[in-house]
C-alpha positions in Angstrom: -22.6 6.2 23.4 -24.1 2.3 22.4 -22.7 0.2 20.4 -25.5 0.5 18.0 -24.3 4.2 17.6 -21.2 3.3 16.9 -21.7 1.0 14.6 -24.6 3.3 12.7 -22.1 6.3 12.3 -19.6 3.7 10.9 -22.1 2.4 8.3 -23.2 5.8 7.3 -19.2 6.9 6.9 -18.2 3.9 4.8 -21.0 4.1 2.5 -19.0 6.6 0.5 -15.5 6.4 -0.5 -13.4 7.4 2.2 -11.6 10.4 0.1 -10.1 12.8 3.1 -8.3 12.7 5.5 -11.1 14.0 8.1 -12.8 11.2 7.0 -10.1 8.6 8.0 -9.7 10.3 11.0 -13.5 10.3 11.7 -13.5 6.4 11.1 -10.6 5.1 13.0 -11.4 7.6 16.2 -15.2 6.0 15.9 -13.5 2.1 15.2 -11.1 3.0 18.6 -14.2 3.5 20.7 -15.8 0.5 19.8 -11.9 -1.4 20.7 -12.0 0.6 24.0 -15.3 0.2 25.0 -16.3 -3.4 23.5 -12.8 -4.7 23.2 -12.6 -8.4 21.2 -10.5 -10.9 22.3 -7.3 -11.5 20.8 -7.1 -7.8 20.7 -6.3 -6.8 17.2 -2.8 -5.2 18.5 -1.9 -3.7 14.2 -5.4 -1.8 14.0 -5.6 -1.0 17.3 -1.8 0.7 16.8 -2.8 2.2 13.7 -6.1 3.8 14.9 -4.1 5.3 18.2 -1.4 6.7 15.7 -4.2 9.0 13.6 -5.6 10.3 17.4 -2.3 10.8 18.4 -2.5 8.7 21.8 0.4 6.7 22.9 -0.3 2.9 23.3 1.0 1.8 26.9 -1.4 -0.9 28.3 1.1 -4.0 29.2 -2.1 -6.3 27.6 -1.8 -4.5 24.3 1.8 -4.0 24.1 3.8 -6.4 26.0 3.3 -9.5 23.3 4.9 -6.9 20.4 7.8 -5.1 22.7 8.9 -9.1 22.8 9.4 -9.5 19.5 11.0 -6.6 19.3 13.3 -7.4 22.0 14.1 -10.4 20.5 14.7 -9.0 17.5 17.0 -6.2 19.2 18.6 -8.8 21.5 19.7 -10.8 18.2 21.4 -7.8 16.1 23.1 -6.6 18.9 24.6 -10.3 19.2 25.8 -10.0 15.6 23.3 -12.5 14.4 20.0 -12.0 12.9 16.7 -14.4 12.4 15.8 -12.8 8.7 12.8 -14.7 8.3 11.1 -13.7 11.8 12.6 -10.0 11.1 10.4 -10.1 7.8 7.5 -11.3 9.6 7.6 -8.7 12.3 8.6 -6.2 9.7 5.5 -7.4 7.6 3.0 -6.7 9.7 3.6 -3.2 10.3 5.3 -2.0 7.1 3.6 -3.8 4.5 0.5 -3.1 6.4 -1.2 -6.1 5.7 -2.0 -7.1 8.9 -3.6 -3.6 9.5 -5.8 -4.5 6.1 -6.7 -7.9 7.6 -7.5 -7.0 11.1 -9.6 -4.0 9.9 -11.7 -6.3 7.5 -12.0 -8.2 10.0 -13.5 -5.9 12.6 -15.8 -4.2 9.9 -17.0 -7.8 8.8 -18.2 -8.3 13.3 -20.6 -5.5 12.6 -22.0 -6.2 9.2 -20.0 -3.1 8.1 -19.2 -2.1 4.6 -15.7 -3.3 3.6 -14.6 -1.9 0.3 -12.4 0.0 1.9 -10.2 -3.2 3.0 -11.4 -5.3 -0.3 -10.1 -3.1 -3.2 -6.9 -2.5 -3.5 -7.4 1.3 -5.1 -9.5 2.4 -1.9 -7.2 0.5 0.5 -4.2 2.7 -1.8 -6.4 5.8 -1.6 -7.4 5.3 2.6 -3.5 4.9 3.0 -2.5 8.1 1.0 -5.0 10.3 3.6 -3.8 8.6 6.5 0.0 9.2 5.8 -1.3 12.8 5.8 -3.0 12.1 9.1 -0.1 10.9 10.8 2.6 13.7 9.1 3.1 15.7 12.4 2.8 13.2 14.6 4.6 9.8 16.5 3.4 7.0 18.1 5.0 5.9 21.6 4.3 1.8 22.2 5.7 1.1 26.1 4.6 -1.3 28.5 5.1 -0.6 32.4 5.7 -4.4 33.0 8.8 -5.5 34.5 9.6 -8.8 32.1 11.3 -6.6 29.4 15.4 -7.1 29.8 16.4 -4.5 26.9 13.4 -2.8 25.6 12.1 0.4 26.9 10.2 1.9 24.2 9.5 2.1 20.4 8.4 5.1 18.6 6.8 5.4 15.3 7.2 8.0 13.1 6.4 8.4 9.0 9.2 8.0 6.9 9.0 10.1 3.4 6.8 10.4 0.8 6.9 8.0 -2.1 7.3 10.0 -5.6 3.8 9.4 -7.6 7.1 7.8 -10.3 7.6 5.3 -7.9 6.0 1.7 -7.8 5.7 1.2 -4.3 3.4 -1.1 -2.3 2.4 1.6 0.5 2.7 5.5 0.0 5.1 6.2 2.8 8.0 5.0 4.5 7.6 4.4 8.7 10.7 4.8 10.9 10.8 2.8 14.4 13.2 4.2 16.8 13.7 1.5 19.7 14.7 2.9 22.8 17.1 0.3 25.0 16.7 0.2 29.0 20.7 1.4 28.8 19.7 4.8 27.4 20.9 4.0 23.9 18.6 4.3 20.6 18.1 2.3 17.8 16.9 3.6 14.5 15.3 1.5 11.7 13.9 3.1 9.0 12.0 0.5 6.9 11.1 0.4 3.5 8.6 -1.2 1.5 8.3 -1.3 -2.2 6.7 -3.4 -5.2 8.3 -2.9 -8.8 6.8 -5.7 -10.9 4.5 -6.9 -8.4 6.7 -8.3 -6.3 6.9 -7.4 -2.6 11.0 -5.9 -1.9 11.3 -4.9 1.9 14.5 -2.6 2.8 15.8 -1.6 5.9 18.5 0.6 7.4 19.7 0.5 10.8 21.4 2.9 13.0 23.1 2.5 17.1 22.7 5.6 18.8 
């Protein structure tokens, strides 16, 4: 399939709000051939992650993954030490719990092609896109592992959705995500991260668990 194909069925799918899950599954699966098949560089590692997650395909290209498994080792590396760098742990957290970064990177991608971008631009239909998606992604996990050699404590990180938010609850994404970091010793580490918004301002939360 060309480029122009892509990029034709993507115009003809955003043109109308993107109200279903099929829908969101239609557009990321069509967004993650153009990544595959024309792939920009820096490759945008949070939409890329995200689009893999709705197909249910594991992410485990060392040039994809290698750059985030470091963080998270060094985020790992530190906690087990007893000490912790809050402000990089916010960042790291922020990109894939707030989702921002997702938002950005998609806008981003549609804006290459001349593609609609509503979807990233309004908050309700970035809201409404995220409430399908957490349905998407229900059943289903996300493995992130690299095969390269330079990782010293690392193995693995899997996502999974955390729960549902109450419709009560003013919260800045519809669902919780829990990472469980697998360590080269065997041992897991759960952190289940939470995100919410009362009064408009941002309140992350995590919890975290040795296995």
């Amino acid at each position: 399939m060309t480029e122009k194909s892509i990029v034709a069925k993507l115009r003809d799918a955003l043109s109308d709000p993107v109200d279903s899950e099929c829908k969101v599954v239609y557009i990321l699966a069509e967004t993650r051939k153009l990544l595959e098949t024309y792939p920009p560089d820096p490759i945008p590692f949070a939409l890329k992650l995200y689009c893999h997650w709705a197909l249910h395909v594991d992410l485990e290209n060392p040039g994809t993954t290698l750059q985030f498994l470091e963080k998270v080792e060094t985020f790992v590396v530190s906690m087990l030490a007893g000490s912790k760098d809050i402000a990089a742990e916010h960042r790291m957290y922020r990109e894939f719990v707030f989702l921002d970064t997702f938002r950005l990177q998609f806008r981003q991608f549609l804006q290459t092609y001349d593609l609609p971008t509503a979807v990233c631009d309004e908050d309700s239909r970035w809201h409404e896109f995220l409430e399908h998606y957490a349905g998407v992604i229900a059943d289903g996990s996300l493995s992130c592992k690299t095969k390269a050699n330079s990782l010293k404590v690392v193995s693995e990180v899997v996502f999974t959705k955390g729960r549902i938010r109450a419709a009560s609850e003013k919260t800045y994404i519809p669902f919780g995500l829990v990472w469980t970091i697998i360590l080269l010793d065997g041992k897991k580490l759960a952190v289940e991260v939470r995100a919410s918004a009362p009064v408009g301002n941002e309140i992350l939360g995590s919890v975290i668990t040795l296995h």
